[in-house]
BALOVEX-276444 format. One line per field, with one value per residue (C-alpha): residue in one letter; x, y, z; residue number from 1. Coordinates in Angstrom, 2 decimals, decimal comma, always signed. Layout:
# BALOVEX-276444
aa: A  ... .
px: X  ... .
py: Y  ... .
pz: Z  ... .
i: NUM  ... .
# end
This chain:
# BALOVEX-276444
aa: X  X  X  X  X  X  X  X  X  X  X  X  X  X  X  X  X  X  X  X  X  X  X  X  X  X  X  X  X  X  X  X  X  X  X  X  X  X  X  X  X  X  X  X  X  X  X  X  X  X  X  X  X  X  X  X  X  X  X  X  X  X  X  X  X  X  X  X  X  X  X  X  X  X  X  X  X  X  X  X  X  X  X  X  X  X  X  X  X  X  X  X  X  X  X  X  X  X  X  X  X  X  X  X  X  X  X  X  X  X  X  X  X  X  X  X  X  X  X  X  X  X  X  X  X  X  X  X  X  X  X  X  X  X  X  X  X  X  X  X  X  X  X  X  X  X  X  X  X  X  X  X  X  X  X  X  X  X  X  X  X  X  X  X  X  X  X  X  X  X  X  X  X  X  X  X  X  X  X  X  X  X  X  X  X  X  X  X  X  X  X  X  X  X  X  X  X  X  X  X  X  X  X  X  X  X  X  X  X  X  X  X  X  X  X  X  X  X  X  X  X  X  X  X  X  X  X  X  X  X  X  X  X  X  X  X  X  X  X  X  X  X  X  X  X  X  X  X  X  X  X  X  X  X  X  X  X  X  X  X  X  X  X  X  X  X  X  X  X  X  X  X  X  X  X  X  X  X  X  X  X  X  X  X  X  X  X  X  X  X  X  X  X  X  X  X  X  X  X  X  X  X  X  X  X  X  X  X  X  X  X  X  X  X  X  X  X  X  X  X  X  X  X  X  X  X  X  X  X  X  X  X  X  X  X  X  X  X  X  X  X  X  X  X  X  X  X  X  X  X  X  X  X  X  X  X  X  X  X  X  X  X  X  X  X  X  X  X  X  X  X  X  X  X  X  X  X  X  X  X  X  X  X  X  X  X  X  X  X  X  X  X  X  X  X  X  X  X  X  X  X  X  X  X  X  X  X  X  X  X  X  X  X  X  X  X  X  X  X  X  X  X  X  X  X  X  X  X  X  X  X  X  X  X  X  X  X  X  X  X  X  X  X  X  X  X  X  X  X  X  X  X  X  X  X  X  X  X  X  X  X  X  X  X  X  X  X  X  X  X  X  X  X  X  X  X  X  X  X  X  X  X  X  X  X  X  X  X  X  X  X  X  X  X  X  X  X  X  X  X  X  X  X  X  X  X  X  X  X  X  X  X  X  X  X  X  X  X  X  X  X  X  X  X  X  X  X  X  X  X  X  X  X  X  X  X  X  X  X  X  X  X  X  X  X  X  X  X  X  X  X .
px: +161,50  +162,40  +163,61  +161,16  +158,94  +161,71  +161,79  +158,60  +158,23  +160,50  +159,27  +155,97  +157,17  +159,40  +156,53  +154,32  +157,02  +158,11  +153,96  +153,36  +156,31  +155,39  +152,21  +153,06  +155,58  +152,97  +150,36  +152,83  +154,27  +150,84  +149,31  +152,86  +152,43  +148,31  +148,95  +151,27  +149,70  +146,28  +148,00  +149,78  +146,69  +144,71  +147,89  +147,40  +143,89  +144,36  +146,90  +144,95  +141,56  +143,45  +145,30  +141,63  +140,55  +143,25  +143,02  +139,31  +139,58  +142,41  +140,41  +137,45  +139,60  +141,36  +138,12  +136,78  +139,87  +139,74  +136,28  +135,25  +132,17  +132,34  +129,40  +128,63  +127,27  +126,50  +122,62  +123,04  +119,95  +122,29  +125,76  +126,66  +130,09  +131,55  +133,55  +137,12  +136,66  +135,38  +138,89  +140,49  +141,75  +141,69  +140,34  +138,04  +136,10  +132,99  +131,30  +131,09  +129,58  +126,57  +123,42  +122,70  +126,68  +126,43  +129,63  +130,71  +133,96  +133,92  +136,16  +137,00  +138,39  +138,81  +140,34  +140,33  +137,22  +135,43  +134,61  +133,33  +132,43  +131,21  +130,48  +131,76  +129,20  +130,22  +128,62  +131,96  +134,32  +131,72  +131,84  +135,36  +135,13  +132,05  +135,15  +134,50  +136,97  +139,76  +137,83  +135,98  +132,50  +133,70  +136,08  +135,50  +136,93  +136,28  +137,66  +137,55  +137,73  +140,56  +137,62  +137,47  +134,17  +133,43  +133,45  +131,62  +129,07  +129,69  +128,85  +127,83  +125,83  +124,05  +121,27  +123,58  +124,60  +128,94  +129,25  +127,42  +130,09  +132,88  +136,19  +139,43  +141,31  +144,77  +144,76  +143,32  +145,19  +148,89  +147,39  +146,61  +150,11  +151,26  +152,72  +151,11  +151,28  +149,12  +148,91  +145,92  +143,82  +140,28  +138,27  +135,46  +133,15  +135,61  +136,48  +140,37  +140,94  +143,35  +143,99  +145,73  +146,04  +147,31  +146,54  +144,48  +146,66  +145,03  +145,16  +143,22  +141,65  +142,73  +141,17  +142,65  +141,60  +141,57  +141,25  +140,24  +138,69  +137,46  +140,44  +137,60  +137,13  +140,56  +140,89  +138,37  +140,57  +143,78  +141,13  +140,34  +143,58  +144,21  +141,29  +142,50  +146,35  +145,43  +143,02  +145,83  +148,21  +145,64  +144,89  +148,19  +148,93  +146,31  +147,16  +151,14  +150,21  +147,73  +149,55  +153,10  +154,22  +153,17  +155,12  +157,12  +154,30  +152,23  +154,72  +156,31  +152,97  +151,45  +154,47  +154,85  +151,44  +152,77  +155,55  +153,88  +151,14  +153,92  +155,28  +151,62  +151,48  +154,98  +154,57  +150,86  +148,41  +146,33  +143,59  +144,66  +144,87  +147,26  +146,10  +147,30  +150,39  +152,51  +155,71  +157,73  +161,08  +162,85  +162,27  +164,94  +162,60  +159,53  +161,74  +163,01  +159,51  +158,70  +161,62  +160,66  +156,91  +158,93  +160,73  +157,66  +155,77  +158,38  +158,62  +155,05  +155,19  +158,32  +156,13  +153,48  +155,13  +157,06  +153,37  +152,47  +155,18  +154,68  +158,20  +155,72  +159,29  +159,85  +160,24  +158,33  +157,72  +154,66  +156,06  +154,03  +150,67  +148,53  +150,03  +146,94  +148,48  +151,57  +149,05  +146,53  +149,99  +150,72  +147,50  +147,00  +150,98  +150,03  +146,56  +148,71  +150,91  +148,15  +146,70  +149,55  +150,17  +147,00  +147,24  +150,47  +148,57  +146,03  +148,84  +150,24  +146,68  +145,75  +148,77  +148,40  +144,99  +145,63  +148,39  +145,99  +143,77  +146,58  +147,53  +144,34  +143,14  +146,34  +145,74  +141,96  +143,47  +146,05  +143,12  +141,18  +144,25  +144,89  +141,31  +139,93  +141,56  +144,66  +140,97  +139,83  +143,62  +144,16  +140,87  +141,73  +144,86  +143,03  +140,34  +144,16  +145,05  +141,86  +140,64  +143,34  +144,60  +147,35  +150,38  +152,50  +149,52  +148,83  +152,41  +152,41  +148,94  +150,11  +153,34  +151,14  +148,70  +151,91  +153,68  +150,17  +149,85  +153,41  +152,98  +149,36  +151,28  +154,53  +151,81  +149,59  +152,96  +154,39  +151,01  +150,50  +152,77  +150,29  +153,24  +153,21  +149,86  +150,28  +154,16  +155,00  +156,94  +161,11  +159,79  +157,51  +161,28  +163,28  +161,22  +161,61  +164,99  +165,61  +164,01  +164,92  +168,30  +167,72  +167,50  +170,80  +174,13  +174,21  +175,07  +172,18  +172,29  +169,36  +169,35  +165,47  +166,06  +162,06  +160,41  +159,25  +156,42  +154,44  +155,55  +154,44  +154,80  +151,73  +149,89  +150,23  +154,24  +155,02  +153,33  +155,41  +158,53  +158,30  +157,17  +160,37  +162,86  +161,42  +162,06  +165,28  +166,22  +165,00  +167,17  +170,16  +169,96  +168,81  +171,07  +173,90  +175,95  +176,43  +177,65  +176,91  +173,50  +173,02  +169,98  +169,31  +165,27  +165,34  +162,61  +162,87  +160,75  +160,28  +161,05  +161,55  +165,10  +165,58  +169,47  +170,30  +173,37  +174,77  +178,30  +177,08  +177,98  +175,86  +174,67  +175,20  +171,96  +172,80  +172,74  +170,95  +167,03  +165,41  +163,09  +159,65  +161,20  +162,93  +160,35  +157,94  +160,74  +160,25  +156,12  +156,21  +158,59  +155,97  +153,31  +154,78  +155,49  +159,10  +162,65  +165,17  +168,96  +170,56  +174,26  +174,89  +178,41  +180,08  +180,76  +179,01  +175,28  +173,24  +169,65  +168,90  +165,32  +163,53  +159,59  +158,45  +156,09  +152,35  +151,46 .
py: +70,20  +66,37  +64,95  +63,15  +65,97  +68,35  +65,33  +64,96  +68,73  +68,66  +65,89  +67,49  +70,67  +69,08  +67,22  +69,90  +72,01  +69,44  +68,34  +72,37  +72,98  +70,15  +70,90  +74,75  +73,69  +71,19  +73,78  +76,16  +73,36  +72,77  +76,11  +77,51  +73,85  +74,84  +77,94  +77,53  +74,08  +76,50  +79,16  +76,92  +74,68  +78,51  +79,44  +75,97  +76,63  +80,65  +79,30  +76,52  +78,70  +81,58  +79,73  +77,86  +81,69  +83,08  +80,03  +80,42  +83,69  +83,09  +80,47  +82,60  +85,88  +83,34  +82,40  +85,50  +87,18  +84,07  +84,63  +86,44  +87,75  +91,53  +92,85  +94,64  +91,62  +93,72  +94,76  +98,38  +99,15  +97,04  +99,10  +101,98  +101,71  +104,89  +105,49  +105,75  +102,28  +100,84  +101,95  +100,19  +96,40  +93,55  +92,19  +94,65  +94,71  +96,23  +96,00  +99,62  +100,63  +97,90  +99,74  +97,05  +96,81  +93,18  +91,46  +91,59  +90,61  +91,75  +91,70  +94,41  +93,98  +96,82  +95,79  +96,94  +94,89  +96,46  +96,22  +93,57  +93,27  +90,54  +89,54  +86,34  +84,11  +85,55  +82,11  +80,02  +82,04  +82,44  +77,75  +77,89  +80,42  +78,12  +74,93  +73,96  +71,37  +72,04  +75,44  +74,20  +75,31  +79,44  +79,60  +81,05  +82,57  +85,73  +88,48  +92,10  +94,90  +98,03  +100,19  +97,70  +96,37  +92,90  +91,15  +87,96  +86,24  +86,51  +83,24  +85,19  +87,91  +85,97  +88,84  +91,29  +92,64  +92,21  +95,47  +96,82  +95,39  +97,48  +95,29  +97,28  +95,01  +94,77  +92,02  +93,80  +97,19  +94,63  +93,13  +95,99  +97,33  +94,32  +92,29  +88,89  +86,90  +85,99  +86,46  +86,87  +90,41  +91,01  +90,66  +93,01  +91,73  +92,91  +88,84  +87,80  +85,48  +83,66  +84,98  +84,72  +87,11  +87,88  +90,02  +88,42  +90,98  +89,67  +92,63  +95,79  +93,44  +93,73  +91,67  +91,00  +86,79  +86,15  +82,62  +82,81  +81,07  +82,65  +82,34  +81,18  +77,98  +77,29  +77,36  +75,59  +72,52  +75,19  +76,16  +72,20  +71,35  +73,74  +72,98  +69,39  +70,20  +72,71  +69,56  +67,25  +69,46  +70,04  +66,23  +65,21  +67,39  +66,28  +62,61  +63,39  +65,41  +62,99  +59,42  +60,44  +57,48  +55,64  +58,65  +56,76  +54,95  +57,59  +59,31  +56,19  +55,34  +58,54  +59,18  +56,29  +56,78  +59,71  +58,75  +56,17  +58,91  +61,18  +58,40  +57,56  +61,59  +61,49  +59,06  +61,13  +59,27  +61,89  +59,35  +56,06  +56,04  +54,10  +51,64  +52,36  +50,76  +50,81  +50,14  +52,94  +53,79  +56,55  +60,68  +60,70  +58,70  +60,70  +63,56  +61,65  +60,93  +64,78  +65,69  +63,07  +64,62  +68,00  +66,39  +65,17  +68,23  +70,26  +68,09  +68,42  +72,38  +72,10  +69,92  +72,12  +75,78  +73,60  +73,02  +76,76  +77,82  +75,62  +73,27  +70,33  +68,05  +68,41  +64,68  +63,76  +60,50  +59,48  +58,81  +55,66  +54,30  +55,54  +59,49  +61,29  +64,79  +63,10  +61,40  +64,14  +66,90  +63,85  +64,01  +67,69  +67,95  +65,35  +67,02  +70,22  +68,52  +66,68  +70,40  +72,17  +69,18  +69,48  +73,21  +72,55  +70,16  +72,36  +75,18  +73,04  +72,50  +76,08  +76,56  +73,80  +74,46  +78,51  +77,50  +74,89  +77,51  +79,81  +77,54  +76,08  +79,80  +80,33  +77,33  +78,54  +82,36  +80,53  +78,07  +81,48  +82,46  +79,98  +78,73  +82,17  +84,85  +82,77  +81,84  +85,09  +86,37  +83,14  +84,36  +87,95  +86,76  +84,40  +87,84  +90,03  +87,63  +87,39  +90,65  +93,61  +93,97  +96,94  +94,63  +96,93  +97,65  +93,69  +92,78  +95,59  +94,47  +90,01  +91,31  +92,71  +90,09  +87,30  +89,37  +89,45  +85,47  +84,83  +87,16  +85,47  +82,24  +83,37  +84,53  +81,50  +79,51  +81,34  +80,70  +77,06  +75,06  +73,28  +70,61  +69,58  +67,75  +66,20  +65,35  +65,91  +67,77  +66,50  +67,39  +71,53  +72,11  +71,01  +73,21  +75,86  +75,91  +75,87  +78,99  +80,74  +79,93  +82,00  +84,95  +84,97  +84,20  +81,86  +77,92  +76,37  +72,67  +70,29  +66,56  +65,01  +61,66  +61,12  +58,26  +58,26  +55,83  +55,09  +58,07  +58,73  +62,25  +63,95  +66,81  +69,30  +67,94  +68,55  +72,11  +72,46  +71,33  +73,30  +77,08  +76,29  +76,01  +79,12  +80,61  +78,89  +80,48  +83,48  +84,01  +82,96  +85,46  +88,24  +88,07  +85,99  +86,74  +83,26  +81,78  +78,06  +76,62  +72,83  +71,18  +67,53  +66,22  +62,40  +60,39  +57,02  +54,52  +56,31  +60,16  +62,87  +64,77  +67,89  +68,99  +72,95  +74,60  +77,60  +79,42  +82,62  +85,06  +82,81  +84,08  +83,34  +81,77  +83,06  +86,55  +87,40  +88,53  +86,08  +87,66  +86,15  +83,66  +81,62  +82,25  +80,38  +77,94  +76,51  +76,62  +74,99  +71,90  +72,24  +71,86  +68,52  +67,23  +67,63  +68,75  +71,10  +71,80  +75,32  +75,67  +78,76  +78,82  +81,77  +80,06  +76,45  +77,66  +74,17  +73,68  +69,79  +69,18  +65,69  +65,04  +61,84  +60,02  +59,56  +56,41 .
pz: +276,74  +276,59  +273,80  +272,75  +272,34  +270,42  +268,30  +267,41  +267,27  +264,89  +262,93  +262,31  +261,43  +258,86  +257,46  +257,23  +255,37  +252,99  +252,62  +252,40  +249,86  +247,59  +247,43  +246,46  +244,02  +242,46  +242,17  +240,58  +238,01  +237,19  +236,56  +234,40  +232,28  +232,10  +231,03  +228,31  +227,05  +226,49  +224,57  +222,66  +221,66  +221,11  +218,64  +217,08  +216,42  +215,44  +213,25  +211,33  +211,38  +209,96  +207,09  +206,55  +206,41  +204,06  +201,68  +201,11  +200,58  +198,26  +196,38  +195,68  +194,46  +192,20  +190,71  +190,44  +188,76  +186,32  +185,40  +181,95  +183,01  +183,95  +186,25  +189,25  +191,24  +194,15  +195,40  +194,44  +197,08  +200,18  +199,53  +199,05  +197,50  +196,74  +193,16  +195,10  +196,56  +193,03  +191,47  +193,35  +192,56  +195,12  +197,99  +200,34  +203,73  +202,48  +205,96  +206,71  +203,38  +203,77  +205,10  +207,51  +208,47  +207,67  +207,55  +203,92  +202,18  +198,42  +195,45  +192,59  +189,48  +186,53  +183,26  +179,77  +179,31  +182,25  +185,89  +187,75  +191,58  +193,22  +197,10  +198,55  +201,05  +204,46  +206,14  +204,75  +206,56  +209,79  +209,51  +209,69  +212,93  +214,40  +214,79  +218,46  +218,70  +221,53  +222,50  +225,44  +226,88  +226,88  +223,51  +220,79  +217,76  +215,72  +213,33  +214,03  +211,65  +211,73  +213,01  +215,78  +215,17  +215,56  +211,64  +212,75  +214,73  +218,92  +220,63  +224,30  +221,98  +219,38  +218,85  +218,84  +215,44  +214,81  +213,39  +216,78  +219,47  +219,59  +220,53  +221,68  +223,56  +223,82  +221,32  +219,15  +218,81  +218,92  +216,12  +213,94  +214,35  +213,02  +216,12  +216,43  +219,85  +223,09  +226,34  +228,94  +229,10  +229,46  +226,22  +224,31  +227,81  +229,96  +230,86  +231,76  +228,88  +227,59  +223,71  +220,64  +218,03  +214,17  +211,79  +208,16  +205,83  +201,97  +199,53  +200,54  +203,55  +207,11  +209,45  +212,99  +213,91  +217,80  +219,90  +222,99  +225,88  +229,76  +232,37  +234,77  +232,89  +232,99  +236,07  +237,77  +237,77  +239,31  +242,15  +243,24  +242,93  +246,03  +248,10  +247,83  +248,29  +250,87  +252,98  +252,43  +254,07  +257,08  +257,18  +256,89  +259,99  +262,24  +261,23  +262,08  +265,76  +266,81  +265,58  +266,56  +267,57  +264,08  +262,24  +259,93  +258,36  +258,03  +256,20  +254,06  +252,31  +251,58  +250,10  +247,84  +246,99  +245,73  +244,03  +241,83  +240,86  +239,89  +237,53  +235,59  +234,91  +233,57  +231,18  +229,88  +231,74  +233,89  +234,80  +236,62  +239,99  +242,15  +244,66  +248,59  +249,80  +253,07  +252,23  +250,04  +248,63  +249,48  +248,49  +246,23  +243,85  +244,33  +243,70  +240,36  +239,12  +239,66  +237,22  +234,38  +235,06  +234,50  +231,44  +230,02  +230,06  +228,65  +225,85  +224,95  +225,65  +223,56  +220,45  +220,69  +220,31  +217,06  +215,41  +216,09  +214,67  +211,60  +212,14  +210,97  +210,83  +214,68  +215,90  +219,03  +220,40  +223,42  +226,20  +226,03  +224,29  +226,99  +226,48  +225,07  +224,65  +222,97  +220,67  +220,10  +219,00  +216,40  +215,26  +215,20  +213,08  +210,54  +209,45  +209,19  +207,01  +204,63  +204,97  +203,56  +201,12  +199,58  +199,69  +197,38  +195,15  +194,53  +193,51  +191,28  +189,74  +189,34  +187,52  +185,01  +184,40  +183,90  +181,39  +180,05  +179,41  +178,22  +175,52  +174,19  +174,02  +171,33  +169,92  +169,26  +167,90  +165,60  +164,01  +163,45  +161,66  +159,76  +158,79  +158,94  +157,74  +155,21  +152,74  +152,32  +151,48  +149,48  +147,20  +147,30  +145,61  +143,03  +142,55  +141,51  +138,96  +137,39  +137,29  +137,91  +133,96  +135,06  +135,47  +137,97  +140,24  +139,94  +141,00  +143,77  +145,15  +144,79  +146,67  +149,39  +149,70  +150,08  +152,03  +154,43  +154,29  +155,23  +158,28  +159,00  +159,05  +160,95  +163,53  +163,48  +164,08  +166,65  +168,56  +168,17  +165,39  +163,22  +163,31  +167,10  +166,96  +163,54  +164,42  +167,80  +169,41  +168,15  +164,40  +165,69  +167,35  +164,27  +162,00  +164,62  +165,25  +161,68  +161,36  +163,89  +162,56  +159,42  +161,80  +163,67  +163,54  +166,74  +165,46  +166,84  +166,66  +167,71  +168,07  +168,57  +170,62  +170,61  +169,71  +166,31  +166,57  +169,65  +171,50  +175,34  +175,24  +176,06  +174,98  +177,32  +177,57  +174,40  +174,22  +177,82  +176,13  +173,32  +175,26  +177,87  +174,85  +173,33  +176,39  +176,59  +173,13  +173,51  +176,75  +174,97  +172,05  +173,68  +176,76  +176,74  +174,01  +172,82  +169,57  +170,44  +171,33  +171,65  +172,46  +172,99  +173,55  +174,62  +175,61  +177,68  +178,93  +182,41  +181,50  +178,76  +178,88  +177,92  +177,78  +177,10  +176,59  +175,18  +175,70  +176,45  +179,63  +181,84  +185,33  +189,41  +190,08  +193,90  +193,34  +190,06  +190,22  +188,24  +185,63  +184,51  +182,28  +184,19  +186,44  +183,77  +183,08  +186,74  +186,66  +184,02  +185,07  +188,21  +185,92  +184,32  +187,76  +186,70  +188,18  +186,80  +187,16  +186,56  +186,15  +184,49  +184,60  +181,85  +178,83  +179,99  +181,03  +181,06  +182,19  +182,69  +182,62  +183,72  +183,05  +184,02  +181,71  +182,31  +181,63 .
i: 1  2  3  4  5  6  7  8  9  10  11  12  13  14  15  16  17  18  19  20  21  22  23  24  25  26  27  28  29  30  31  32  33  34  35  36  37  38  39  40  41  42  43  44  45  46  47  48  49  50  51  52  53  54  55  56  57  58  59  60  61  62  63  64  65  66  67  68  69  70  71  72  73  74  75  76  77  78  79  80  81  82  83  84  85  86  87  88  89  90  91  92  93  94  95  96  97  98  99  100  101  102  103  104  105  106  107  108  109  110  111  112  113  114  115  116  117  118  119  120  121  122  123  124  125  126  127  128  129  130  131  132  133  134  135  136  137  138  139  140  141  142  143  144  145  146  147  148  149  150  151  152  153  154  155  156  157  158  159  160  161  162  163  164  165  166  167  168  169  170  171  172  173  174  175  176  177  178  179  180  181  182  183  184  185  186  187  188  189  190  191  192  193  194  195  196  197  198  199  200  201  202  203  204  205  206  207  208  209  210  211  212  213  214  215  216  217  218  219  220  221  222  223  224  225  226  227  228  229  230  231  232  233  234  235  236  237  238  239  240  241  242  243  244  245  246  247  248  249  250  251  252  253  254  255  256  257  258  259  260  261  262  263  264  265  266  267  268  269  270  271  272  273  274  275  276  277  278  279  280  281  282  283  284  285  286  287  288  289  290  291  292  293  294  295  296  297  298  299  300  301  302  303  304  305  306  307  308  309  310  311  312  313  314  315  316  317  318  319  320  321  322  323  324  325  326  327  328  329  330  331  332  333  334  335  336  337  338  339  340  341  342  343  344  345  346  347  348  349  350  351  352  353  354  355  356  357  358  359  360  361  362  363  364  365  366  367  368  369  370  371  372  373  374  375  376  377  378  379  380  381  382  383  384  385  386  387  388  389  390  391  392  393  394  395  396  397  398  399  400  401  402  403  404  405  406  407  408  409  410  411  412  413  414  415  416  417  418  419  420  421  422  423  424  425  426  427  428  429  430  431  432  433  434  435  436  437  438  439  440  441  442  443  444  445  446  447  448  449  450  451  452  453  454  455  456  457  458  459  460  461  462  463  464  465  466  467  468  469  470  471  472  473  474  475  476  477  478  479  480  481  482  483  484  485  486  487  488  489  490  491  492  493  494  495  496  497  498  499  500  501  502  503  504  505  506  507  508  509  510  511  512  513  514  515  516  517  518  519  520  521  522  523  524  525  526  527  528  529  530  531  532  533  534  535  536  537  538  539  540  541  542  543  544  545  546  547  548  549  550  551 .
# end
């Protein structure tokens, strides 16, 4: 064997093992990053469909259980609830006692007042499930029940009834013992798919929520990509055996042709194409742009597992204005974040508007009170003046009756002061205070910083105001053993202060379980759009409460 020929043996066999390896390497770069970009855009989607689900759901129940109507509204003659499931509060899957096994998601409520029941529209949840985007041509999402029958509409069986397809996959059964996560099995066709999976845990309801869309789809592009590698390696060979002698071109441009396509992809263009040219650099920068196409991907892989997981502050930047994915996981993490934002807004909401409620509900009970019952007492006395003549039974039954109005109006004032809309709310806590002073031993001093005249304190502030330094009080006297209360209220141009202290035991804020009234304290500085600060040191305890004014 002459030189020449062991030379360009050897040459050609290099080529088609670096051509062969590259191409391998490529392909398996390309399927991992495939693989893990769709199960992280399927959590995404789980993820968002699944709080979409949960927040309906938790929507209507809060309606419902705010509702003063008590009835059955269920079709008696379409279920057949039994009296075990009807005693029993909350949120229910009422699927399997429908005689038609339609999907059906009910709630049950039994209070002093009575029962009610009532069936939410299945279609809102099934519109949430229907989302296409992201899903391609074979995804879909749906929920399954714990007896492993399907809970919603199947895209591939739209005749079929849900209740009728029976779904144990592997998804499935993880999900119901309470492990979340993905992976690729075959689904309730007996399809490899790529899936994700979690478990809908609201009340009495369990309902496992699964995206997923058909390997085979996904790989269409995988199976191409090899034909083509696989004729490029074959071509490439032919081309190097039969133009020996023009080797080094041969090799130089296909190489930088390379090279500069391996650049485009790593900054997140996967559609331009690179015009043909001869002359090249060297490997070690093809092998360079193949590691920032590494780096690239990994960073979105990286971005993408963050928004799954609900890190919506993860920073990531496009690699340039033309990176779509970069782009589209930007997109994707600020609608989650306006999402959850408006899911906090409409928190906040529900609270003010059940305390709203709560408050104009006393108000109502202390007018009937006052203008109801304090007349008739008021001319029962006037009736024992006039016409009981025994003197002792007339002082006895006056002593009654006063004793009976002073209660009525302790009562009526302990609901709603009369005083805090005629005065506001620096003269109701004055008038409290000095009451409440009468009653214990504790120097309570009180200095009203309002504004006498033209006051910006609203409503539903003052009331606020008034219920947290109840609370405030009543904390101090019944737990912390003070002998010093001092309370400042001040109102500004911008906000209302409200400055608390008391010399009492305190508490470590750290390490004590907070009971219900602090735990009102703080929804009710929510409600005001307000902040607080706790420093319940023994002997200095001081809560430092700011409520901005609504102007």
């Amino acid at each position: 064997m002459n030189i020449k020929t062991l030379i360009l043996l050897i040459i050609n066999t290099l080529i088609v093992l670096v051509i062969g390896l590259l191409s391998f390497l490529f392909y398996e770069q390309f399927s991992n990053v495939l693989n893990d970009r769709i199960l992280m855009q399927l959590n995404s989607i789980e993820t968002l469909e699944n709080i979409q689900i949960e927040n309906l759901i938790n929507t209507k129940w809060r309606s419902f259980a705010s509702s003063t109507i008590y009835r059955e509204n269920i079709d008696r003659t379409t279920f057949a609830l039994p009296d075990s499931i009807k005693a029993i509060d909350g949120i229910h899957d009422l699927t399997p006692y429908h005689k038609e096994k339609k999907a059906t998601i009910g709630f049950i409520l039994n209070t002093k007042k009575g029962r009610k029941i009532e069936v939410i529209d299945y279609r809102d949840i099934q519109n949430i499930l229907l989302e296409r985007t992201g899903m391609g041509e074979s995804g879909e999402t749906y929920l399954v029940g714990k007896d492993l029958r399907m809970r919603s509409e199947s895209r591939f069986f739209p005749d079929k009834k849900p209740y009728d397809i029976f779904v144990k996959t592997e998804g499935v059964i993880s999900a119901l013992k309470g492990v979340n996560g993905r992976g690729i099995f075959e689904d309730y066709r007996g399809i490899p798919v790529y899936s994700v999976y979690s478990l809908i845990k609201i009340s009495n309801l369990n309902l496992v929520i699964l995206s997923e869309i058909d390997v085979r789809e996904v790989t269409k592009p995988l199976e191409k990509l090899k034909m083509r590698l696989t004729m490029l390696t074959f071509a490439i060979f032919l081309v190097a055996v039969t133009l020996s002698l023009f080797l080094t071109r041969i090799i130089v441009d296909p190489i930088k042709n390379m090279r500069n396509s391996l650049r485009i992809m790593a900054k997140g263009d996967y559609d331009q194409t690179i015009e043909y040219k001869r002359r090249s650099n060297e490997i070690k920068e093809m092998f360079d742009a193949l590691s920032s196409l590494k780096a690239s991907l990994k960073g979105a892989v990286k971005f993408s597992e963050a928004i799954g997981n609900m890190d919506l502050n993860t920073d990531y930047k496009p690699n340039s204005d033309n990176d779509v994915l970069g782009k589209s996981l930007l997109t994707m993490r600020n609608k989650l974040i306006d999402f959850k934002n408006q899911e906090d807004n409409t928190r906040t909401l529900a609270k003010r508007l059940l305390v709203n409620g709560l408050e104009n509900e006393r108000r109502r009970l202390s007018r009937e009170l006052h203008d109801g019952l304090g007349p008739y007492l008021t001319s029962l006395k006037y009736y024992i003046e006039n016409n009981v003549e025994n003197q002792l039974k007339k002082t006895e039954m006056k002593k009654i009756v006063d004793e009976t109005i002073s209660e009525i109006r302790s009562m009526s004032n302990a609901l709603m002061p009369a005083s805090i809309d005629d005065f506001g709310i620096g003269v109701t806590l004055t008038n409290y205070i000095e009451n409440l002073s009468r009653s214990t031993s504790i120097d309570i001093e009180f200095e009203d910083l309002t504004k006498q005249e033209n006051s910006n304190i609203t409503d539903h502030q003052a009331i606020n105001l008034f219920r947290i330094t109840q609370e405030l009080l009543n904390n101090s006297i019944k737990h912390s053993k003070a002998k010093n209360i001092r309370i400042t209220l001040s109102e500004f141009d911008e906000f209302i202060s409200l400055f608390y202290f008391d010399d009492g035991s305190g508490f470590d804020i750290s390490t004590v379980k907070l009971g219900s009234g602090i735990t009102n304290i703080k929804e009710r500085v929510d409600i005001c759009n307000g902040k607080i600060t706790i420093d319940a040191l023994p002997g200095n305890t001081t809560f430092e409460i700011e409520v901005r004014v609504e102007l």
